[in-house]
C-alpha atoms as one frame of an Amber mdcrd trajectory, in Angstrom:
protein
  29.887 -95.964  15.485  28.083 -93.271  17.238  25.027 -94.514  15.195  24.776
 -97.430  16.615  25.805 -96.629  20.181  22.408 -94.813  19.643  20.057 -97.156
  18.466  21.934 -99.517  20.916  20.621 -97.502  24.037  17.164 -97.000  21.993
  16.651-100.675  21.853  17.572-101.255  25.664  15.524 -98.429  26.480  12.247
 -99.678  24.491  12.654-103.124  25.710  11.554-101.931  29.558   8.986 -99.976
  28.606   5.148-101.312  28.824   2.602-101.409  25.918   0.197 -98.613  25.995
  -1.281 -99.246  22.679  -4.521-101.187  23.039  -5.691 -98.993  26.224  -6.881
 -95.602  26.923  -4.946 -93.464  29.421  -5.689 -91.032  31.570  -3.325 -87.964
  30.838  -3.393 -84.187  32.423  -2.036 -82.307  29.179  -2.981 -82.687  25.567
  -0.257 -80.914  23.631  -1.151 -80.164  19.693   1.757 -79.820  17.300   2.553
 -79.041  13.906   6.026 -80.174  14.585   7.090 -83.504  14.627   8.693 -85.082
  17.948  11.045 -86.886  16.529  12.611 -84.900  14.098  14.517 -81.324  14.930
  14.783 -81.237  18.776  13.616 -77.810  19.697  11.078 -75.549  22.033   8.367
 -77.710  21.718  10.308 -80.851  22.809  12.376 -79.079  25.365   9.310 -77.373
  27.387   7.119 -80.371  27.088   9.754 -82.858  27.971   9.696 -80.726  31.287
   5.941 -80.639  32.086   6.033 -84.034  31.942   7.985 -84.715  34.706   4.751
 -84.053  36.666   2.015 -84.477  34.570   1.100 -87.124  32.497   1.257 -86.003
  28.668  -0.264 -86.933  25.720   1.862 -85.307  22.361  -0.788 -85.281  19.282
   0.901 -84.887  15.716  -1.075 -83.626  12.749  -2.176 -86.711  10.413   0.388
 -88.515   8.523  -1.106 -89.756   4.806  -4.433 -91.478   5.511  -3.814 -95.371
   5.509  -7.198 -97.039   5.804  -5.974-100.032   6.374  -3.857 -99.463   9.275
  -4.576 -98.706  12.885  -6.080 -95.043  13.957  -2.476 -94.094  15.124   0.848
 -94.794  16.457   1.472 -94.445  19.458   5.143 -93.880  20.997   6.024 -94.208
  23.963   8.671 -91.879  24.827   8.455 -92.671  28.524   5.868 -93.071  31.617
   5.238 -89.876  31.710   5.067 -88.406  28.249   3.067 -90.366  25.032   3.506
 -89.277  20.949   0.128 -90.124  18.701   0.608 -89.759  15.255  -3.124 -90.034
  14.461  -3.876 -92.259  11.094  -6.768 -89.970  10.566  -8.376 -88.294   6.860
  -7.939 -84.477   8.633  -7.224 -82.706  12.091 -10.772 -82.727  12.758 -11.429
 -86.535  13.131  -8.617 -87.068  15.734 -11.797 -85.906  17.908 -13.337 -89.601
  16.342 -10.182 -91.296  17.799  -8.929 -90.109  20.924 -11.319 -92.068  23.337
  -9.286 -95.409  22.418  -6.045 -92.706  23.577  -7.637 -90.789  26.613  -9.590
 -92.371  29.227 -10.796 -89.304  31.155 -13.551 -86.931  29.729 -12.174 -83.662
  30.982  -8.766 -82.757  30.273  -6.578 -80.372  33.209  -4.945 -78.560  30.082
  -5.137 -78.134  26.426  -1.433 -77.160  25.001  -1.461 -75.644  21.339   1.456
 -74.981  18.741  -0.450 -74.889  16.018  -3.864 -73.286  15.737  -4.970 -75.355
  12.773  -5.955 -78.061  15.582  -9.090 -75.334  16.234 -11.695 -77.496  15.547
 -11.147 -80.165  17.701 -12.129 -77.207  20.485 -15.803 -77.868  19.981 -15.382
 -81.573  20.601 -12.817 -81.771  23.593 -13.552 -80.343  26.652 -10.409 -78.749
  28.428 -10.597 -77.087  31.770  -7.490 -74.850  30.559  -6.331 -73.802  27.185
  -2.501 -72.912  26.742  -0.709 -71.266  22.964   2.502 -71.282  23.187   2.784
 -68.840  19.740   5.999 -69.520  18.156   5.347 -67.807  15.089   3.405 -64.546
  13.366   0.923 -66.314  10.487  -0.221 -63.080   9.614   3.077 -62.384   8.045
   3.282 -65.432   5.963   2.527 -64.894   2.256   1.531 -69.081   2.132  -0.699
 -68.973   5.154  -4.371 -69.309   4.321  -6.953 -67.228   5.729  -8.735 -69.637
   7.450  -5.751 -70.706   9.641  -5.467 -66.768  10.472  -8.816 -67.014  11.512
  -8.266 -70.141  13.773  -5.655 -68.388  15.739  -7.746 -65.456  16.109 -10.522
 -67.969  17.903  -8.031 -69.728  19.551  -6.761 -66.440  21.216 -10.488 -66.063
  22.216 -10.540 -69.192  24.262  -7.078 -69.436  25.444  -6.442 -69.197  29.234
  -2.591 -67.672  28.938  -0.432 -67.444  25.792   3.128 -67.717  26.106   5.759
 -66.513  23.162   9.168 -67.111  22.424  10.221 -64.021  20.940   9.525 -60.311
  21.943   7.938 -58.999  19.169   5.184 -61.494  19.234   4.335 -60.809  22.767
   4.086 -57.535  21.892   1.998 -58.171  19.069  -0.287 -60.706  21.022  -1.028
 -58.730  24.102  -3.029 -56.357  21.967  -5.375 -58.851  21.935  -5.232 -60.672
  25.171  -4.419 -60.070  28.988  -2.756 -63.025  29.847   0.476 -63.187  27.757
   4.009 -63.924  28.659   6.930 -63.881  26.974   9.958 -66.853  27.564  13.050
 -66.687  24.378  14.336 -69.390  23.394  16.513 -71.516  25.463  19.187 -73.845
  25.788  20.020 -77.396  27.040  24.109 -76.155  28.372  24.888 -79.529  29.581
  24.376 -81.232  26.764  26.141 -79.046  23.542  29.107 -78.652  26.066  30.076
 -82.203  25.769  31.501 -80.686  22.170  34.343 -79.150  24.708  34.919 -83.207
  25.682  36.332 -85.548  23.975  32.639 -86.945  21.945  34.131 -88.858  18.744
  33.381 -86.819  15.594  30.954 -88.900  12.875  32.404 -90.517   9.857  30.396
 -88.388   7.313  31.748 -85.401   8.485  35.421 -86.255   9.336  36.345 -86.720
   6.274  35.233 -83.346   5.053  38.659 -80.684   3.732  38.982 -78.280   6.787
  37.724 -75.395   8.194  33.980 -76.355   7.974  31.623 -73.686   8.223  28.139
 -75.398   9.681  24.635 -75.135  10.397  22.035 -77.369  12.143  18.484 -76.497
  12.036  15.140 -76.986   9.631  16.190 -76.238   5.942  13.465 -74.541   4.725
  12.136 -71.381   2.734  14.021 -69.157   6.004  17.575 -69.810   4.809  18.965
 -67.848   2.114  20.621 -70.868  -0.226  21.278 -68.096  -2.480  23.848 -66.422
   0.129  25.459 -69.710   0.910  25.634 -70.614  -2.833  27.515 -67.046  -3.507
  30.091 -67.558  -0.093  30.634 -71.430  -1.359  31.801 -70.457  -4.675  33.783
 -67.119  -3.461  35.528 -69.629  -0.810  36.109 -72.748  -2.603  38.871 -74.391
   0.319  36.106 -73.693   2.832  33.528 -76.507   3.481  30.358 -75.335   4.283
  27.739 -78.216   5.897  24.017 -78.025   6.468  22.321 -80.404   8.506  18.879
 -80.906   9.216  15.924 -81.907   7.447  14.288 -80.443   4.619  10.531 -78.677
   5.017   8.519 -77.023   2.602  11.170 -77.240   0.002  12.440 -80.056  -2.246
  15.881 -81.340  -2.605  15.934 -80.059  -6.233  15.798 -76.343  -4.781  19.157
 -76.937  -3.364  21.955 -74.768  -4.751  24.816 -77.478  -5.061  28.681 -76.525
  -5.213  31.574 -78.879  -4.770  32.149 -77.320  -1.370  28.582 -77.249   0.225
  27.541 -80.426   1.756  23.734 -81.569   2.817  23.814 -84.281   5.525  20.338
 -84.646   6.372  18.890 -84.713   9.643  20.902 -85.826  13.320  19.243 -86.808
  16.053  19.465 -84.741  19.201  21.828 -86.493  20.684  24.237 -86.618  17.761
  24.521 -82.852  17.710  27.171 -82.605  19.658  29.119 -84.646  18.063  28.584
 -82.958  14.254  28.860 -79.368  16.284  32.549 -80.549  17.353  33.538 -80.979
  13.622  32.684 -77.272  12.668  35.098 -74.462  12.948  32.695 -71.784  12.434
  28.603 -72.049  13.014  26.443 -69.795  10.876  23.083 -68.724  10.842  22.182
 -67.917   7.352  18.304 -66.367   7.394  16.569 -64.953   4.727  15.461 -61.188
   5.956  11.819 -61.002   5.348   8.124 -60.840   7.004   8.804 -64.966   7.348
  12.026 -64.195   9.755  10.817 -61.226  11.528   9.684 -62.690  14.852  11.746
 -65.583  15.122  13.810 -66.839  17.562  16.510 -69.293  16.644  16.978 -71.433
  19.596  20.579 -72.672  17.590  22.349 -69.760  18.835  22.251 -70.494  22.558
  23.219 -74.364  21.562  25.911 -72.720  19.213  27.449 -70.932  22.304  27.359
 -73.338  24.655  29.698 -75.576  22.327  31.823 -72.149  22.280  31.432 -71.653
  18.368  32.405 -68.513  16.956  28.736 -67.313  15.319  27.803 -65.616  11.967
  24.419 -64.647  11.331  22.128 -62.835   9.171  20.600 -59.754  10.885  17.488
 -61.450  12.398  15.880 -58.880  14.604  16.324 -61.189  17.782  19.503 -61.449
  17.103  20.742 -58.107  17.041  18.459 -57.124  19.860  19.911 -59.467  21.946
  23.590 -60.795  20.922  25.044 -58.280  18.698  28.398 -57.758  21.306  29.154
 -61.580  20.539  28.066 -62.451  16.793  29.270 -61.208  13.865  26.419 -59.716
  12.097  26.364 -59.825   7.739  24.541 -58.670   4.911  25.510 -59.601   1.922
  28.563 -62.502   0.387  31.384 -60.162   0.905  30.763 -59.561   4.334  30.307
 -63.474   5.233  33.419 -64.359   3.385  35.027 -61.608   5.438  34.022 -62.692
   8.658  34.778 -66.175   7.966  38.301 -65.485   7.006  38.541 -62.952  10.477
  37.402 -65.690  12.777  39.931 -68.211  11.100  42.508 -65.949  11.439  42.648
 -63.228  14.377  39.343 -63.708  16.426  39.777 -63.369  20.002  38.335 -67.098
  21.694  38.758 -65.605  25.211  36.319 -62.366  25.102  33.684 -64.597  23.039
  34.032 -66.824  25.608  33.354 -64.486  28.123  30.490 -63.409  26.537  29.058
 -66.352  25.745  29.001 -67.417  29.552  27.356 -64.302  30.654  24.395 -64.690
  28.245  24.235 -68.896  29.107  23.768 -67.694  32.631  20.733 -66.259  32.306
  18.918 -68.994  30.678  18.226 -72.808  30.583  14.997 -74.807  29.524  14.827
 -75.773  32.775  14.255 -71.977  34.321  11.669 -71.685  31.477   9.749 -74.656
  32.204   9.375 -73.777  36.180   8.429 -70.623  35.274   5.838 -71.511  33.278
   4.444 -74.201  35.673   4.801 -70.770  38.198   2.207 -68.979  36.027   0.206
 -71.947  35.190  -0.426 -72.433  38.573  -1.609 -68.901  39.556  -4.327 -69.020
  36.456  -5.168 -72.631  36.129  -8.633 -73.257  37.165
């Protein structure tokens, strides 16, 4: 039902919108992503959505699997203000071949990077200001390739003001630039309160044996299956759900148990509705170099739909909301926190908490801040 209440208001939304397709625009901002708009709703979407309330936006994907025979992209409108291209392109450096049928004007106000592998098309595009917004330390990565290390290095050279979402990276980044500001991750209140409302709870997930133990997010080579695979089996009445898509891993790398369920990915606006379902959230990381600098932005969405938390001991995490989450190591100590917030935790003072910490941030904030400083250095 809640399905196709969705693609309901998709359809009526799409229906007013104009075709964009077969003419170039003229756009203020190119952003450059590695992550995909449409799939996990996160920092990128959240601050972009934002600029693009006043400025007209042009989102640029990396290349999908070269298709020859189709058109040099798709383009999606997602509305007036703010355009997706998924370019249909052999690599990152021919987009450059392809974005005059996109982009109308020859100088671009600002050049927005996620992703420094979208380097070359520097030489090629001329931008009056050059944004990275760093989300993540490469350097640390076993799987990252030098060259990429070397792109962000150049792209640190050219960039008019990095911002990072996590405090270790800004202090790693200002070593090598003057202009860098740090903004955490965030949270969208208003919308994972509706779980405190009464949103209808999915099929797939209703009829799951309670208490459900759950997780939204990007499955990938930062969770620890092997932790969840030990606390399944240890509590076999518990069910424990993971949703979100899978990246950089294949399903086959899944640990299965009766008791651990993989629902694939939600929509943002169907969060809510799965978040309602769980009893307990978790936040099962991996601790290595991969997890040292990030910054889940799940935990502020977690709180705002009042969940009790347990989490791995991700350095951001313990920096920051240690008096509110229950912190774990190893299986025992999950299994033992699970079983304490089932039985004697006390809702009020994590409640209390919770709002204290949701007061001092929202996406919004972030966003005007950053316009704030963008202002000051823009040329």
């Amino acid at each position: 039902m809640i399905d196709n209440l969705i693609n309901t208001q998709k359809n009526i939304f799409n229906k007013n919108i104009p075709s964009y397709q077969d003419s170039a625009q003229y756009y203020d901002m190119i952003v450059f992503s590695h992550l995909r708009w449409q799939l996990v709703y996160q920092r990128p979407q959240h601050i972009i959505s934002r600029m693009a309330k006043t400025m007209r936006v042009l989102f640029i994907e990396e290349p999908l699997e070269y298709n020859e025979n189709e058109n040099s992209g798709n383009l999606i409108v997602i509305n007036e203000m703010l355009h997706v291209l998924q370019p249909n392109v052999k690599d990152i450096q021919s987009i450059a071949e392809i974005i005059p049928q996109y982009v109308s004007n020859d100088s671009i106000s600002f050049g927005w990077f996620y992703s420094a592998a979208f380097c070359p098309l520097l030489g090629s595009m001329d931008f009056d200001n050059i944004i990275y917004d760093c989300m993540e330390e490469l350097s640390l990565s076993k799987n990252t390739p030098l060259h990429l290390i070397n792109q962000e290095k150049y792209l640190i050279s050219q960039a008019s003001i990095i911002f990072t979402g996590e405090k270790l990276l800004y202090e790693a980044k200002k070593q090598f630039h003057k202009n860098v500001h740090y903004f955490p991750s965030s949270v969208d209140e208003y919308h994972f309160s509706k779980v405190l409302n009464g949103i209808a709870i999915p099929y797939d997930i209703a009829s799951l044996n309670s208490p459900i133990v759950g997780f939204h997010g990007v499955i990938d080579e930062r969770i620890n299956l092997q932790l969840l695979h030990q606390v399944a089996k240890k509590l076999p009445n518990i069910s424990f759900v993971m949703i979100g898509s899978l990246e950089q891993i294949e399903e086959a790398e899944l640990l299965k148990e009766a008791n651990i369920y993989y629902l694939g990915e939600k929509s943002y606006e169907e969060l809510p509705h799965y978040l309602k379902a769980f009893d307990i959230v978790m936040m099962p990381f991996i601790l290595n170099d991969t997890t040292k600098y990030i910054s889940p932005t799940r935990i502020l969405e977690y709180m705002a739909a009042r969940k009790p938390i347990i989490s791995t001991k991700i350095m951001e995490v313990v920096r920051n909301y240690s008096i509110c989450v229950s912190l774990i190591d190893r299986a025992d100590e999950f299994c033992e926190a699970i079983k304490f917030m089932l039985d004697k935790r006390d809702g009020l003072s994590m409640e209390m908490e919770y709002y204290k910490i949701l007061q001092k941030t929202s996406w919004d904030t972030s966003a005007d801040m950053m316009k704030s400083i963008i202002k000051i250095f823009a040329k």
